[in-house]
C-alpha positions in Angstrom: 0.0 0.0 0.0 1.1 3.6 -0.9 0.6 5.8 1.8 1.1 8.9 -0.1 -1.4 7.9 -3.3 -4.7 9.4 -3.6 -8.0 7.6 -2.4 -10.8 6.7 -4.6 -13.9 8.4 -2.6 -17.3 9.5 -3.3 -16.2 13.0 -4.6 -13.7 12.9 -7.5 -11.9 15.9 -9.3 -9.5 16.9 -11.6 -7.7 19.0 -9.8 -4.0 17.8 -9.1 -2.9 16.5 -5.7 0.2 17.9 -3.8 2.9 15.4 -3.6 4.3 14.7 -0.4 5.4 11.8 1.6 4.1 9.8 4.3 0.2 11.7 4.0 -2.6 10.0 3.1 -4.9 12.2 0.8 -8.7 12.9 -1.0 -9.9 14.4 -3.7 -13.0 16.2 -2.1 -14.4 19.3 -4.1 -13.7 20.2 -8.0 -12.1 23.6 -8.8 -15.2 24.7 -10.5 -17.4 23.9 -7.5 -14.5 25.5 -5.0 -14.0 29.0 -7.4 -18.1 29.1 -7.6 -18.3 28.4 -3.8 -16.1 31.5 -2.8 -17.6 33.8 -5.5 -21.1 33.5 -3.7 -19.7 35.6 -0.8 -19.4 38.8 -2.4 -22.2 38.4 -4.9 -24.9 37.1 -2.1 -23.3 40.1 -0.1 -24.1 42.5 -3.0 -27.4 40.9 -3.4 -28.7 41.8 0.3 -26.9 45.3 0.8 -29.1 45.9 -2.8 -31.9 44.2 -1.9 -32.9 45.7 1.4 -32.2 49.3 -0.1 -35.1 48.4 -3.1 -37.0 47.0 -0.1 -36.8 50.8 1.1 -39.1 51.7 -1.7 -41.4 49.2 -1.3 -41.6 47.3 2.1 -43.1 43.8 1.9 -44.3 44.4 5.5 -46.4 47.1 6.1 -48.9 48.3 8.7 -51.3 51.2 9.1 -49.4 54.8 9.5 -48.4 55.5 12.8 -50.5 58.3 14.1 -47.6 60.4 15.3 -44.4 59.4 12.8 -46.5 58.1 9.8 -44.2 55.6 9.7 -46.1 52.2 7.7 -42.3 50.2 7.4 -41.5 47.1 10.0 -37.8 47.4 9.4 -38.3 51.2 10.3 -39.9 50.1 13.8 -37.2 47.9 14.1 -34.3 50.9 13.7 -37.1 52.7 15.7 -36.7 50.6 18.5 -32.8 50.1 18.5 -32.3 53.2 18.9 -34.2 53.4 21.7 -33.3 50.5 23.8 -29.7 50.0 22.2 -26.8 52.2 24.5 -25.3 54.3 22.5 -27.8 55.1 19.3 -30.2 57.3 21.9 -29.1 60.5 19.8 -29.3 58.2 16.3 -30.2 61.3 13.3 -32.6 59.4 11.8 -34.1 56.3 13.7 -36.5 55.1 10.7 -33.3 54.7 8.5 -31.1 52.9 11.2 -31.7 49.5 9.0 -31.1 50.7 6.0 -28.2 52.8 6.7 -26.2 49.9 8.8 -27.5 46.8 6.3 -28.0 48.0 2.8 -26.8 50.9 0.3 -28.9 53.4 1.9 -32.3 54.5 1.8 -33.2 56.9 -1.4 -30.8 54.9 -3.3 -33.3 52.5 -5.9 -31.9 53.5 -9.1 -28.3 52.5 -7.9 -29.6 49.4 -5.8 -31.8 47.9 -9.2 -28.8 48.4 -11.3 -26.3 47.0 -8.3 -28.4 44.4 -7.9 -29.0 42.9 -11.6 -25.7 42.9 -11.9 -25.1 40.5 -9.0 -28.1 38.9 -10.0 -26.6 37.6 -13.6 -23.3 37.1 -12.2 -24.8 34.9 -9.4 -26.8 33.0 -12.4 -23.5 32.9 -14.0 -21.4 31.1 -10.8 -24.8 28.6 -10.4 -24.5 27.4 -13.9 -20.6 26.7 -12.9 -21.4 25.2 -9.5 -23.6 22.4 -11.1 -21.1 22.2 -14.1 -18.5 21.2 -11.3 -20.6 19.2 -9.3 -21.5 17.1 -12.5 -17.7 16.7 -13.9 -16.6 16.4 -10.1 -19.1 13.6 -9.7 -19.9 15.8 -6.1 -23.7 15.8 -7.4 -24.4 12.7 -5.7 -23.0 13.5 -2.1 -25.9 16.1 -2.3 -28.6 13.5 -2.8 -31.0 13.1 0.1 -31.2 9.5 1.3 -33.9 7.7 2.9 -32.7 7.3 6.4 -31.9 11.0 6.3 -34.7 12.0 8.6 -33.4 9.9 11.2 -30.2 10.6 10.6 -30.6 14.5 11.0 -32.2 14.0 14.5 -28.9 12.1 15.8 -27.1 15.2 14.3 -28.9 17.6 16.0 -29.1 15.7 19.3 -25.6 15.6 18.9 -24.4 19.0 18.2 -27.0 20.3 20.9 -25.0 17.5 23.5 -21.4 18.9 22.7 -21.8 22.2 25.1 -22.9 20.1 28.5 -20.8 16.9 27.4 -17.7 19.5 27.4 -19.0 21.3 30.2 -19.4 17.7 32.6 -16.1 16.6 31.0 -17.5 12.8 29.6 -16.9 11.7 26.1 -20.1 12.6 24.1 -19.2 10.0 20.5 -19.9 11.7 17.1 -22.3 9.6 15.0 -20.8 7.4 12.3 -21.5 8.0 8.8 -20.2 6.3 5.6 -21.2 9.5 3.5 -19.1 12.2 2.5 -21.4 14.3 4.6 -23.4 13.4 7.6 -27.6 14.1 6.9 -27.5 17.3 8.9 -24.3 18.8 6.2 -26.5 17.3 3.4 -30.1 19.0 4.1 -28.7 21.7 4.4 -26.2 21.6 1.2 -29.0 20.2 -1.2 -31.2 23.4 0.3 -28.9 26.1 -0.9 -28.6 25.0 -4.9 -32.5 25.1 -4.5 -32.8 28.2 -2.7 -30.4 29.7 -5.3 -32.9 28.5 -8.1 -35.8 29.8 -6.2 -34.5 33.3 -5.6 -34.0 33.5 -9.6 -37.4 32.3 -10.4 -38.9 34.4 -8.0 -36.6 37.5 -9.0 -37.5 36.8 -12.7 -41.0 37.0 -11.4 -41.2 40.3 -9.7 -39.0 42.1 -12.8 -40.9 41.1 -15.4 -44.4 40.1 -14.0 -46.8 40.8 -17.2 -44.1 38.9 -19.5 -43.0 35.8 -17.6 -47.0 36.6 -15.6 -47.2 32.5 -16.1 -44.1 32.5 -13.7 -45.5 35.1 -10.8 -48.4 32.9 -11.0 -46.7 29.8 -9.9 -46.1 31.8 -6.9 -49.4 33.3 -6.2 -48.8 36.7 -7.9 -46.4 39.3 -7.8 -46.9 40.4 -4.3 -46.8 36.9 -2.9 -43.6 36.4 -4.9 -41.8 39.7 -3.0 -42.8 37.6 -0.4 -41.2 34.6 -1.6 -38.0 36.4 -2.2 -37.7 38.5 0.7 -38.0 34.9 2.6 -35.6 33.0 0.9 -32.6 36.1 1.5 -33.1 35.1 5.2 -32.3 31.2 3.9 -29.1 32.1 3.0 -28.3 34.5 5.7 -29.7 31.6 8.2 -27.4 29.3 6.5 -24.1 31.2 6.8 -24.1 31.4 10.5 -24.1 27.8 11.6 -22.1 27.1 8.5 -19.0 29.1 9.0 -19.2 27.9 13.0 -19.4 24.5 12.5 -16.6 24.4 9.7 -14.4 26.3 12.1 -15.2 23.9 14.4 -14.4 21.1 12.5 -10.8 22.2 11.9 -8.3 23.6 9.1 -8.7 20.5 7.2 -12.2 21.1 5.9 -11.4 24.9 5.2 -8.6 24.0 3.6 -10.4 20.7 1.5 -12.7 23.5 -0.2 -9.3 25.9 -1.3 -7.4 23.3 -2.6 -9.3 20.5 -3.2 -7.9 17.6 -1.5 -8.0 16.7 2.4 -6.2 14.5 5.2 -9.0 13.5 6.0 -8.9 9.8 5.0 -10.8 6.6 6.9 -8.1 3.7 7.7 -11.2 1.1 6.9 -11.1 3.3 3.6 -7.7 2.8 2.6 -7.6 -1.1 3.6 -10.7 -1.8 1.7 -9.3 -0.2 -1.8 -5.8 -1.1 -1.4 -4.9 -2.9 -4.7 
């Protein structure tokens, strides 16, 4: 047995392993899926900063007019209210705006926020077409498939992960659940929901900018102001997503940061190895 030769595993690419000695090593993500996976920070950044200032225009949420501001916007309460409880925005300028001034382009700024925003919009189409292109000639497609213990599966995830706090806390070992899959049900659910959130928000953003030519399309999802709705909603997927994300892969260690830069990983089962030795 080479200990230094690559291991056939459920994820292939083509991208080219490091050489070194003694380190066992797996192709995990292809460079098409890793360049498309880093371009979705600043272009879902750009996407929200723009999005909430067109929001400004044209809340989703709206109540009755406040007797004494006039104010109809629930993300103007909401910078209504932080500036009142929060220390240290007591003396904000302009409370109403507090939102909009700390989370998107600005309020007053449509014209530059529509434009700002399409232009994301087709580059993000643009990086989903090469995430899928890489997932198909990576072979990382089927990783993403749900299976049909998943359900199961997720709620010894999540019974895990909520165990790891008071398992370190009383000091006793707390195991991790085995898995034969590149990723465990919990990674995978919520993986397969992004690609499909991504399509959604496109449908559903095609829908609201052209709603008398494509008004086959805002129908699928109940009209145009249902399909703001829609929208609006699946921004807060992604934003929901990132959190956990980013805390759980810094929590799993360097190696799965560094398996989606460069493609490979240390990763690498000893069962694995035996099993396809040659």
């Amino acid at each position: 047995m080479n200990p230094s030769a690559s291991i056939p595993h459920e994820s292939n690419s083509t991208s080219t392993l490091p050489a070194q000695e003694d380190v066992l090593v797996v192709k995990r993500h292809h460079i098409l899926v890793r360049c498309s996976h880093w371009l979705n920070i600043p272009l879902l950044s750009g996407l929200i900063l723009s999005g909430i200032s067109i929001y400004w225009s044209s809340p989703v949420y709206q109540h009755k007019p406040d007797p004494v501001t006039g104010n109809f916007d629930v993300a103007a309460d909401i910078g209504i209210w932080i500036c009142a409880h929060v220390p240290g925005q007591h003396h904000y300028a302009s409370p109403p705006d507090w939102i909009y001034n700390h989370l998107s382009l600005g309020p007053g700024m449509l014209a530059p926020a529509l434009r700002i925003h399409w232009l994301c919009a087709y580059l993000f189409m643009s990086n989903g077409m090469a995430y899928v292109a890489g997932l198909i000639m990576g072979k990382g497609w089927r990783s993403l498939l749900p299976r049909r213990t998943d359900f199961v599966d997720v709620l010894k995830m999540i019974r895990y992960y909520l165990g790891v706090p008071f398992a370190k806390l009383a000091r006793r070992a707390w195991p991790h659940p085995q898995f034969s899959t590149k990723y465990n049900a919990l990674q995978r659910a919520a993986y397969f929901s992004i690609p499909v959130a991504g399509f959604l928000s496109v449908a559903t953003g095609w829908a609201i900018h052209k709603p008398m030519q494509l008004h086959w399309l805002a129908a699928l999802f109940g009209g145009f102001d249902t399909a703001r709705v829609w929208h609006f909603w699946l921004m807060w997927v992604f934003i929901f997503f990132v959190v956990p994300h980013v805390t759980l892969v810094l929590a799993d260690g360097w190696d799965t940061l560094r398996s989606m830069i460069v493609g490979w990983s240390t990763k690498v089962d000893l069962s694995e190895v035996i099993k396809n030795d040659p």
